[in-house]
DODREN-590142 format. One record per residue (C-alpha): x, y, z; residue number from 1; residue in one letter. Coordinates in Angstrom, 1 decimal. Example, Ala and Ser with C-alpha at 12.3 -4.5 7.8 and 13.67 -1.06 7.14 Angstrom:
! residues 2
+--------+--------+--------+-------+------+
|      u |      v |      w | tormi | milo |
+--------+--------+--------+-------+------+
|   12.3 |   -4.5 |    7.8 |     1 |    a |
|   13.7 |   -1.1 |    7.1 |     2 |    s |
+--------+--------+--------+-------+------+
END
This chain:
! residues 128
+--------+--------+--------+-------+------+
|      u |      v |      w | tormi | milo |
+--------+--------+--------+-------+------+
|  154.3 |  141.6 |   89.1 |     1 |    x |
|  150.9 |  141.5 |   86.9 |     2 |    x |
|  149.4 |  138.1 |   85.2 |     3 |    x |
|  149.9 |  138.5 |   81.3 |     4 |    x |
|  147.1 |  138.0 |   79.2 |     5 |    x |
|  147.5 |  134.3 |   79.0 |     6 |    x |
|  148.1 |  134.1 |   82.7 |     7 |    x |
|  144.5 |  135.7 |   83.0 |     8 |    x |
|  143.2 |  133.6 |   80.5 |     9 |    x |
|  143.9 |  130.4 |   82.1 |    10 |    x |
|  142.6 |  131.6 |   85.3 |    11 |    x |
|  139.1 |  132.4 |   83.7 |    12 |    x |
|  139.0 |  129.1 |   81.7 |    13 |    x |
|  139.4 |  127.4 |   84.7 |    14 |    x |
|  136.9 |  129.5 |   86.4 |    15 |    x |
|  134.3 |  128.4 |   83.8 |    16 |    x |
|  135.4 |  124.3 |   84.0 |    17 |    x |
|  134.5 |  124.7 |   87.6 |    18 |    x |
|  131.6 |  126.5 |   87.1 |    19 |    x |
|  130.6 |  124.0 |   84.5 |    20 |    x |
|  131.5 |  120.9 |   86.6 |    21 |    x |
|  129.4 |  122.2 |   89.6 |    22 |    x |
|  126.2 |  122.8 |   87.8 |    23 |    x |
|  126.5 |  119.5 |   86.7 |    24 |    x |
|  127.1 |  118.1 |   89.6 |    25 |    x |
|  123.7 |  119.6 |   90.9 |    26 |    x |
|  121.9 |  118.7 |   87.9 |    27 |    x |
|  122.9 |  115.0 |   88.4 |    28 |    x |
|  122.4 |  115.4 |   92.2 |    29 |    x |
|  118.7 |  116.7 |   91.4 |    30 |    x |
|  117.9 |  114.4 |   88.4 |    31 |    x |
|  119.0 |  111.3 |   90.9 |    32 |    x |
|  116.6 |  112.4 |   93.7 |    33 |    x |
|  113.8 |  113.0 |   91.0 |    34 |    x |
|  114.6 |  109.5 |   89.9 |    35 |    x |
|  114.0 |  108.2 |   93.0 |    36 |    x |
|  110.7 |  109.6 |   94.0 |    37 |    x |
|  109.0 |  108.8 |   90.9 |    38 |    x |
|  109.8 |  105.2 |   91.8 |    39 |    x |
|  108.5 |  105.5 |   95.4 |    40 |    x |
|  104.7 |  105.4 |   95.4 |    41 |    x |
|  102.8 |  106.2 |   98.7 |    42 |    x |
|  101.2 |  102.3 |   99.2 |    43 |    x |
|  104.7 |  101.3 |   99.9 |    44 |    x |
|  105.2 |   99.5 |  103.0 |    45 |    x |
|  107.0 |   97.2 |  104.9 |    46 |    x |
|  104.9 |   94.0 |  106.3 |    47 |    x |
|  106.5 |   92.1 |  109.1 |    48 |    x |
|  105.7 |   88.5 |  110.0 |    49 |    x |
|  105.0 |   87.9 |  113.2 |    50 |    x |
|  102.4 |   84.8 |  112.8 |    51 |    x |
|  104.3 |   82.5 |  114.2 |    52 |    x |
|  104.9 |   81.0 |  111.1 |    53 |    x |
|  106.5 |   81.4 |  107.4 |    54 |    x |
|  104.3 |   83.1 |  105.3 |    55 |    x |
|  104.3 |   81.3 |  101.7 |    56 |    x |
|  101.5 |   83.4 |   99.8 |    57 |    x |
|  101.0 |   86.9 |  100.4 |    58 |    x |
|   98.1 |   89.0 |   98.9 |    59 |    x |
|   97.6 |   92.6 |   98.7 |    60 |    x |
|   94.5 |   93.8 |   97.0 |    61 |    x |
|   92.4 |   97.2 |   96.6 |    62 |    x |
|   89.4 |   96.7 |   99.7 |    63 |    x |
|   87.3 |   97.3 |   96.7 |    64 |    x |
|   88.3 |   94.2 |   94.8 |    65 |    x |
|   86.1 |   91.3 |   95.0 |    66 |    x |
|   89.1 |   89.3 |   94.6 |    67 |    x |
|   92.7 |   88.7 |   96.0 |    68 |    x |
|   95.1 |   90.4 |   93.2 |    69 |    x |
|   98.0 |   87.9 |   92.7 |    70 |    x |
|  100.3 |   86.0 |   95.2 |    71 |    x |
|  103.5 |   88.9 |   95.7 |    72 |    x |
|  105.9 |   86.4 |   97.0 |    73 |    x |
|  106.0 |   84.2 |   94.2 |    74 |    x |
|  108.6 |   81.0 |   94.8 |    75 |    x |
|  109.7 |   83.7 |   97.6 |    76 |    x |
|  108.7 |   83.0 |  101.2 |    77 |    x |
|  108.4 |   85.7 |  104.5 |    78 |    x |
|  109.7 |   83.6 |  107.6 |    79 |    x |
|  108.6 |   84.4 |  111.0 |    80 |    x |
|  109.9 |   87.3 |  112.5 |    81 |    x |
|  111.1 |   89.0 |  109.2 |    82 |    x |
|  109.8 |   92.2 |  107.4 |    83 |    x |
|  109.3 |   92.6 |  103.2 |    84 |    x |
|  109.4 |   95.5 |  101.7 |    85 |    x |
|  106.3 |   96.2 |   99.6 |    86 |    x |
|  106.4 |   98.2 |   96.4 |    87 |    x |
|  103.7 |   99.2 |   94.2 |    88 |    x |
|  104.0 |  100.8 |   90.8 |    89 |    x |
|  102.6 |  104.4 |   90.5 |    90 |    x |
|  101.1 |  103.8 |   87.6 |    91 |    x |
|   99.1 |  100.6 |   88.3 |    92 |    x |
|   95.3 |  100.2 |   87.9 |    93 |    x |
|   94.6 |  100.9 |   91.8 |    94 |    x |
|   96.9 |  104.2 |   91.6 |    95 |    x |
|   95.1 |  107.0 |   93.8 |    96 |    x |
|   93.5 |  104.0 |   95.8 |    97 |    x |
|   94.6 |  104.1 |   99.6 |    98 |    x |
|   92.6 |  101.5 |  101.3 |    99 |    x |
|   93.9 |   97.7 |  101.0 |   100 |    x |
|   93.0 |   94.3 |  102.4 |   101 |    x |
|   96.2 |   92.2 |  103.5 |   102 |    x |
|   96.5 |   88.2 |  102.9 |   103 |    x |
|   98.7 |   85.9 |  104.5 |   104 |    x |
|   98.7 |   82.1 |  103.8 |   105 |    x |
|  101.1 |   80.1 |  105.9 |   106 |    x |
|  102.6 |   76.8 |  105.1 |   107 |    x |
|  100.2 |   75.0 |  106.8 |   108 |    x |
|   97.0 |   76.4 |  105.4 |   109 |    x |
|   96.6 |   79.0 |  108.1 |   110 |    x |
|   95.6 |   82.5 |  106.8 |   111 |    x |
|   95.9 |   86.0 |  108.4 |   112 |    x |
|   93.9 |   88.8 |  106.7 |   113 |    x |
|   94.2 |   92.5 |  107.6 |   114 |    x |
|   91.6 |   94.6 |  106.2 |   115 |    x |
|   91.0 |   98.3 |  105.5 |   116 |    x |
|   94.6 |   99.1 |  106.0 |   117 |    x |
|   95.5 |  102.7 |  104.8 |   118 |    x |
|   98.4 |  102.2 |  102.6 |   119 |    x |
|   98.7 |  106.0 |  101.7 |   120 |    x |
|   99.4 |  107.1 |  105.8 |   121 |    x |
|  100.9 |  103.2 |  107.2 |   122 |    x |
|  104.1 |  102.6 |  106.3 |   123 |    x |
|  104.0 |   99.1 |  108.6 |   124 |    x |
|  102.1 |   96.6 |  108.9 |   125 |    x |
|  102.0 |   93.5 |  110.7 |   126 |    x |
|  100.1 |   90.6 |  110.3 |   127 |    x |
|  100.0 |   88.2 |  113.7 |   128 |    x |
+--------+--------+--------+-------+------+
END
């Protein structure tokens, strides 16, 4: 028995809604993982504490800077043996700038400073 002409209609129609429904679904699938690497920025990193310590200031500046940018903990604090995740914005005044000098402050006074660290090709970095 053939499919009348609505029969065939209805199969088409429905051809097109999944058409339509998948190439959304790609575009959304593609517009989410653009999303997300135009947040991620190549400086990112994860520092891990390992001083000893908690870590109650932490400074990350350009090694061209004469001075410490500001403290990236804030009322925040890094205990000993835990890692923090890094971010810096891609559009920042240091964007295109790979090298970095590293600043931890402990409770106490006691400071740790890594220096020259390639941010663009480390994606850890510990401070002892």
């Amino acid at each position: 028995m053939q499919a009348g002409p609505m029969t065939q209609l209805a199969r088409i129609s429905t051809r097109a809604q999944v058409i339509t429904m998948l190439a959304a679904l790609v575009m959304g699938v593609l517009l989410l993982a653009q999303t997300q690497s135009a947040y991620a920025d190549e400086r990112d990193f994860e520092l891990v504490n390992q001083t000893g310590t908690t870590i109650t200031y932490l400074y990350v500046s350009a090694s061209n800077r004469r001075s410490w940018e500001e403290d990236l903990l804030g009322s925040d604090v890094l205990p000993n043996g835990r890692t923090a995740r890094i971010h810096f914005s891609p559009t920042d005044r240091d964007a295109g700038t790979c090298m970095y000098d590293i600043r931890g402050v402990g409770a106490n006074g006691q400071q740790w400073t890594a220096y020259g660290i390639n941010l663009c090709t480390t994606s850890r970095v510990t401070l002892r």
